[in-house]
Structure formats: C-alpha cells, structure tokens
N, C-alpha and C positions, 0 to 999 in steps of 0.2 A: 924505191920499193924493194922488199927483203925478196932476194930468188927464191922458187920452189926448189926444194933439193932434190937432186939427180936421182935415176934408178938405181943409181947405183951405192946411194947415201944411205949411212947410217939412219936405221927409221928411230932411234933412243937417241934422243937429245943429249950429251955428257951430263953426269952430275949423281951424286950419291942416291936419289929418289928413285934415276930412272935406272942404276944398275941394279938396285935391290928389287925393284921389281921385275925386270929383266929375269933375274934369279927367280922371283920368285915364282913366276909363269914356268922358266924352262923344269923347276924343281917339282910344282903340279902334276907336268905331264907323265913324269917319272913316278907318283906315287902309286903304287901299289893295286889301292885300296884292298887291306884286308877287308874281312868277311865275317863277322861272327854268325849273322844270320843266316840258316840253311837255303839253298836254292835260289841264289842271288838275280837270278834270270827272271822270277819272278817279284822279284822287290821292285816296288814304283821308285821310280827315278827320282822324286824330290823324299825319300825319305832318308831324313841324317840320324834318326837314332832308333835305336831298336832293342828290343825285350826277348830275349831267346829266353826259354822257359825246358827246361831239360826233362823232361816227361820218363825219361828212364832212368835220370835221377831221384825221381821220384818214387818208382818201382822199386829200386835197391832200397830207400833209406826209409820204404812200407819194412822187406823184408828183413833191414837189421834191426827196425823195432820188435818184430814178429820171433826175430832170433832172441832176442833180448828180455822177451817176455816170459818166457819160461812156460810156456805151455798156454797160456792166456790167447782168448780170444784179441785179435788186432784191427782195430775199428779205424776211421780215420773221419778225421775232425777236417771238415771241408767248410767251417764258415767264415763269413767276412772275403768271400768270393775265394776261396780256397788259400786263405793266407795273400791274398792279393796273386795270385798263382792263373787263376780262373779254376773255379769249384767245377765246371761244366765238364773241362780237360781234365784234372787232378782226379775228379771222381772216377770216369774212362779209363785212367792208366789204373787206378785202384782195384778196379770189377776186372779189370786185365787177370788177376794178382792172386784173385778169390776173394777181396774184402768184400762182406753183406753187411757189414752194422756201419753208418755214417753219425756224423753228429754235426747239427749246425745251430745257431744263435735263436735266428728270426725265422717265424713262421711262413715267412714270403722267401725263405731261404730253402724251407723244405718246400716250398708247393712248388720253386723253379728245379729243384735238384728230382723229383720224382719221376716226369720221363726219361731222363737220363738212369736212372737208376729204379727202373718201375718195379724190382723183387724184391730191393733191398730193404732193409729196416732203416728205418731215419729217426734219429732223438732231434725234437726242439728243446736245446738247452735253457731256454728265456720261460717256457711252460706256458699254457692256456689263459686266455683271456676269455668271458664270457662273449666276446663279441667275436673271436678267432676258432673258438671249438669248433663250429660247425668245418672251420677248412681243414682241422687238424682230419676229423671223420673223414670229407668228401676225398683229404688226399694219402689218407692210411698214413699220417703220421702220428709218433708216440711224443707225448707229452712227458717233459722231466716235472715234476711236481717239486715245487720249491717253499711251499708255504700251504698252509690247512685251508686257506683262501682258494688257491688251487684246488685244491684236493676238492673241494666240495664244487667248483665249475668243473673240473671231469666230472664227478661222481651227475652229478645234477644231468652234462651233457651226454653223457657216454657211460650209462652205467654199464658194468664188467669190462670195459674195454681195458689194453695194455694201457698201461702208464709204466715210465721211473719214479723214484724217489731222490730227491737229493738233501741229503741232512749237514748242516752245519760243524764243521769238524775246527774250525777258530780262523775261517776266512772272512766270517763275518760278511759276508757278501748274501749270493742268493742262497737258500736251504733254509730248511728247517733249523730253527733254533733247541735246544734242548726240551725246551718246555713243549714245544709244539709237535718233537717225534714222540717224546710223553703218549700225548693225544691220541694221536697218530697210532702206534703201537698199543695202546690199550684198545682202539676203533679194532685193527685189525685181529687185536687178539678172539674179538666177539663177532668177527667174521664181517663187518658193517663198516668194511674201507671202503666199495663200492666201484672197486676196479681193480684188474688184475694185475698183478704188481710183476712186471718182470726186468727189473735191476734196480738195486741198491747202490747210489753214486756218493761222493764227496769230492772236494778238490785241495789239494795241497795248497800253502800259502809260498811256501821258503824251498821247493824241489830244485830251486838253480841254486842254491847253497847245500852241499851235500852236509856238510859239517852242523848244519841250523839243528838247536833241539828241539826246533816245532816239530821237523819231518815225524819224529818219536809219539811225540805229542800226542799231536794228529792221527796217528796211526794207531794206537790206544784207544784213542776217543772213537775210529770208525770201528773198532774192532766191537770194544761195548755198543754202539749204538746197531750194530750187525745182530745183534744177540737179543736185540730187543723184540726186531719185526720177526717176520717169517720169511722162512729160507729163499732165497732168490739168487742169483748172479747178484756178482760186486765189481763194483769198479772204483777205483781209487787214482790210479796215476794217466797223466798226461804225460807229454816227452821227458818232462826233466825226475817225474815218478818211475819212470820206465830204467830211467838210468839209476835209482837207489837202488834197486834190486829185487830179487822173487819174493820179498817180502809186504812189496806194494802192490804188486802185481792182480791178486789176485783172479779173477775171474775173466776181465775185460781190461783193457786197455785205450787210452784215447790220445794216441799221438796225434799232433799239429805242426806244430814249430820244427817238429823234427822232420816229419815230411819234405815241407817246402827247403829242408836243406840249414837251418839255425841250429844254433848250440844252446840245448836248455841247460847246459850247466856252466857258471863263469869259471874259471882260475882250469878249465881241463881242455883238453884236446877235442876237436869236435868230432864225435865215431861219423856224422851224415854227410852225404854229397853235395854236392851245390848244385843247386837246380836253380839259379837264375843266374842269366847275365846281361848285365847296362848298358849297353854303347853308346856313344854321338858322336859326330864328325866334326872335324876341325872346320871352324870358318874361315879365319884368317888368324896370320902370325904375324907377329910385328916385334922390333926389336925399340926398348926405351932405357930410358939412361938412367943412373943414380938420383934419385930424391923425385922420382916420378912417381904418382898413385896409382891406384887397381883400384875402380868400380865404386859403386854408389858409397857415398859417405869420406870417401878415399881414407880408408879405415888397412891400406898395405901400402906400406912405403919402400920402392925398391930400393936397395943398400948395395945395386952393383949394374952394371947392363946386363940385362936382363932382357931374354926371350917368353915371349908372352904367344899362348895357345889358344884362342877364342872358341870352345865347344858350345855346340848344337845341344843343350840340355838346361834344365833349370828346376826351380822347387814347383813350377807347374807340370814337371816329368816324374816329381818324388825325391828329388833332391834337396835333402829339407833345407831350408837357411841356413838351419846351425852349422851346414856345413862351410860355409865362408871362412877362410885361413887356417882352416882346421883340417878338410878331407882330402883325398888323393882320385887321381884319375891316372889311370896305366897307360902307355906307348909300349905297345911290342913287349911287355914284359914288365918295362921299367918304368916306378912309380915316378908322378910329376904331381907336388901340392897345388893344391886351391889356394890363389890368392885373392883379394879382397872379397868384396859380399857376394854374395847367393844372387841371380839375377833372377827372374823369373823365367825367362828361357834361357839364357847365357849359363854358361863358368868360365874363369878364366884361369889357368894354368901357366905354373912355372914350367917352364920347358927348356932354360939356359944349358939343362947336361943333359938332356935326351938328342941324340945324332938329328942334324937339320933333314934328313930323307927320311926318317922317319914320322917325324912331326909338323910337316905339311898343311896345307888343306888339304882338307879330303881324306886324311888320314882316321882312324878309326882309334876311339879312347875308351877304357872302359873303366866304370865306375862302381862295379857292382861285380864280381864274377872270382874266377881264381889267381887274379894276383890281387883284388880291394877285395876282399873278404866280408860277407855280409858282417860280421863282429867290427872289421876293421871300421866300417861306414857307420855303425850304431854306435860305437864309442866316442868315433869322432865327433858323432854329431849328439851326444850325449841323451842316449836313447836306447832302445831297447830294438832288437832286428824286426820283433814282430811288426814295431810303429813302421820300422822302413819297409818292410814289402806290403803293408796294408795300404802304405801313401803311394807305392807306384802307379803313375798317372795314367790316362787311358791316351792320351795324345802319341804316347810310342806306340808302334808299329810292334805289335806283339807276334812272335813265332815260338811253335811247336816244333822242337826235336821231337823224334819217335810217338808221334801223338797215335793213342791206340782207336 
C-alpha cells in the first residue's frame, strides 16, 4: 500500500501540469485586478465585465458640437436608448448643459424620455400614426411629419398643434418627396396646413464623406424647398452635418453619433471624446503548441506556442461575431488579437507578447475604450460604430461616471 506523504511533503506531485499550475495559482494571487469601473466596493463580486459610460464625456462632445455649430440651436438625438448609452442618463448629462430640444425615433421613446425631461421639447422622428396621436397629445410630444399622409393624422388629430416637417432632399428614406411639399406648400400657402409648423428638417445622405457632391446637392435642394413653405426654424445637419460647416448648420442642429463619442467623418481625426468603455476578465490562460486550433469551427491555426487569454465577453455582450480573428482586446495598454470565432459569451485572445503578470486570471481586458477605439472595433468588425453601441448587451454591469 502507497504511504500517505509526510507533513512535511511536497503537496504538487513533480511533473509539467502540476508546476504550471502551481504558477498559475501563485501568479492569481499577485494580480492586481485593475478597475475600469468607478467604486469598486460596490461592484458584485461575480461581476467579470463591465460597461463604464463617461457621462462627462458626453457633456464636452454636447459642447464641441455647440462650439461648432456656429450659433445654431444644439439639440441631442437620444434615440435607440441614447445610441445604446441609456437615453434616461445621456438625456440628464444633456439638461445639465442647457439642451431643451431632444429628438427620438419611436413614440414609446418620447412617452419614456418625458418625465425625465418634463420642459423639454421632444421630436418623434418616425411621425404619427392614427392610432399613436392621441399619446403624442397626452405626452406633449411634436410630430416630424414625413408624408401628406401624416399631415392629415395631425391635422385630423390635433388641429393647430406644433408639428415638424421633414422633406426629402435625395435620402429617399422618410419625407416628403417633391411632389408632395408641392402640396404641402401650396395647402400652407392658403393657410389650410392645419397645424403649426415650428421646423423645417432634411437629412444628409453622404455627411461622413466630406468630399461627396451630394452634400452640395442636398443642400440646394433644402435651400429651394426652404423657399417654398413659410418661414420657420431649419435644420439640416446631424454630427457629420455639423462637421461640413456654418453652411449646414443652419438654425438647429441634431447631433447623435457624435455625443456618444463616434467619428461621423471617415479618413479624419475624430474632434469627440470617448464615452464608453468595454471590459471583461480573464478566465483562464493556457499555453498550446504549433498546429493547435482556437474555438468553434477551428477556423485559427496556431503557427507557434502560443499563450491563450479566455475572456468573460461575447456577441451576447455586443461583441459582434465578425469580430473572430479580426478584433483586439487591450492588457494595460497593450493590444492582444482575437483568435478564432466569436463565442457567445467567450473571446479568446492572443496574449504570447503581453508580460504573464499582467494577463492573468482576473485581469481586466478592454475591448471598447482608449486604446480599441470605437472606429477600431467597427472596422474590424466591418461595420459602422453606430451598429456597435446600438448592440451593447444588457448582461454587462453598466456604470455611470459623473452621472448628473
């Protein structure tokens, strides 16, 4: 019969399994754990990834649109839960700021944004439904009127009441098409619009291309269709309008994308802050050898030994798929790529040149923030930024910096 070992015996059996984990237990105790999320004291103990939302990054990149508008009223486009931000927070830091004019999609977007902002003015950009006008009245929101279809459910539900207009300038989307501000503009010439008109809208097709000759276009065609109605407020540019110049500017302005901290213009440097950052924690490391696979499919083939980083995150957190061999997660600074496919909660990470005490379990990765660039993560994952913060998942552990 095999003796029980002495008190005084080696408790690691020899052999390469039990020294590396040996290591890997003493290397644990030693990490760190950074912190992206404020007030750590009060973070639950089983949370490995987290959503810090920079609320005073939001405040500045209100007022370098406000700077940049040239005298123009600075609204802020809080739909689609405030660019995936939370509309409820973003709106908060906004009325901080002095903005009163918001603008959201869905009518069940203004009826939740209203006690939070019970002075303010609210545009539903999507416009009235015969079965929706009575909530637009009960909750004092203004309808954007996008078709003569509209126009006659306000006029029918709410006659004199505020409405916008929004006319077709070659996005071919929602507005008035030519023939139908025609209409439009002759009704109102004879005083028999049936509501009170307070802004004239359009929306650029090509403002992330400064260089495009639609911007031109476009800007023509709002200027004639301006000339048609009666005098009111205009608006024309969203974030990447804002950055053509005082000449889109007009009256009003409706930044978004630039709020939450995105570059509405490609090939330029981005003027706005970063107001979001991504984190998850390392689950476990492991060390595998040349011609070994990463993850479903085994669609990455290691080409050397190779340190492998198992993070707490996946495209059920907003991590889209595409990003699989494509995107980066940061250690302390320093980028580490995504190898094989997108898990739905996993990533796995090259980590063979990131320092072993920093890339631990338990160590903190970030995948969204100031060293992965919201542009960097939307390129990768060949996409646009707005998709990526519209998909961040509710399963992270969301935190407010400077929440007002």
């Amino acid at each position: 019969m095999k003796k029980a070992p002495g008190p005084d015996a080696d408790p690691w059996p020899p052999g390469d399994f039990a020294n590396d984990l040996r290591y890997q237990l003493q290397a644990f105790d030693r990490v760190p754990f950074p912190n992206h999320c404020p007030d750590p004291m009060s973070q639950s103990e089983y949370d490995v990834a987290c959503l810090t939302v920079r609320l005073g990054a939001v405040a500045e990149n209100y007022r370098t649109c406000r700077r940049l508008a040239a005298g123009a009223v600075t609204s802020g486009v809080v739909k689609a839960d405030g660019y995936g931000l939370g509309a409820a927070a973003v709106t908060r830091a906004l009325l901080a700021e002095g903005c009163d004019t918001f603008f959201v999609a869905r009518v069940e977007e203004g009826i939740a944004l209203r006690p939070i902002a019970p002075k303010a003015r609210i545009f539903v950009l999507d416009g009235p439904r015969a079965a929706s006008a009575p909530a637009f009245l009960a909750h004092n929101l203004v309808p954007v009127l996008n078709s003569l279809e509209q126009v006659a459910i306000w006029t029918n539900a709410a006659p004199a009441r505020d409405a916008a207009v929004h006319f077709d300038t070659g996005l071919s989307r929602l507005g008035l098409p030519p023939s139908e501000l025609s209409v439009l503009a002759a009704e109102m010439k004879l005083n028999r619009a049936g509501f009170n008109l307070v802004l004239v809208m359009s929306h650029l097709a090509c403002a992330e291309n400064p260089a495009s000759p639609m911007n031109g276009e476009q800007l023509s065609r709002f200027r004639a269709g301006l000339a048609k109605l009666p005098p009111a407020p205009a608006s024309f540019a969203s974030s990447g309008g804002i950055l053509l110049g005082p000449d889109y500017a007009f009256d009003l302005v409706r930044p978004g994308i630039a709020l939450a901290g995105g570059n509405p213009q490609s090939g330029r440097p981005n003027p706005f802050a970063t107001t979001v950052v991504l984190t998850g924690r390392i689950l476990q490391r492991r060390r595998v050898d040349k011609g070994e696979s990463v993850g479903y499919g085994a669609t990455f083939q290691v080409e050397r030994p190779t340190s492998l980083a198992t993070v707490a995150l996946g495209y059920a957190d907003g991590l889209m798929r595409a990003l699989g061999n494509k995107g980066a997660g940061a250690i302390a600074g320093r980028k580490a790529p995504i190898v094989g496919r997108m898990s739905m909660d996993l990533v796995t990470l090259d980590v063979t040149d990131i320092p072993e005490d920093l890339a631990m379990p338990g160590a903190e990765v970030e995948f969204l923030g100031d060293t992965v660039l919201l542009e960097d993560m939307a390129r990768a994952a060949g996409t646009a930024s707005y998709e990526i913060l519209t998909s961040l998942g509710r399963r992270v552990r969301r935190v407010y910096e400077g929440a007002a």
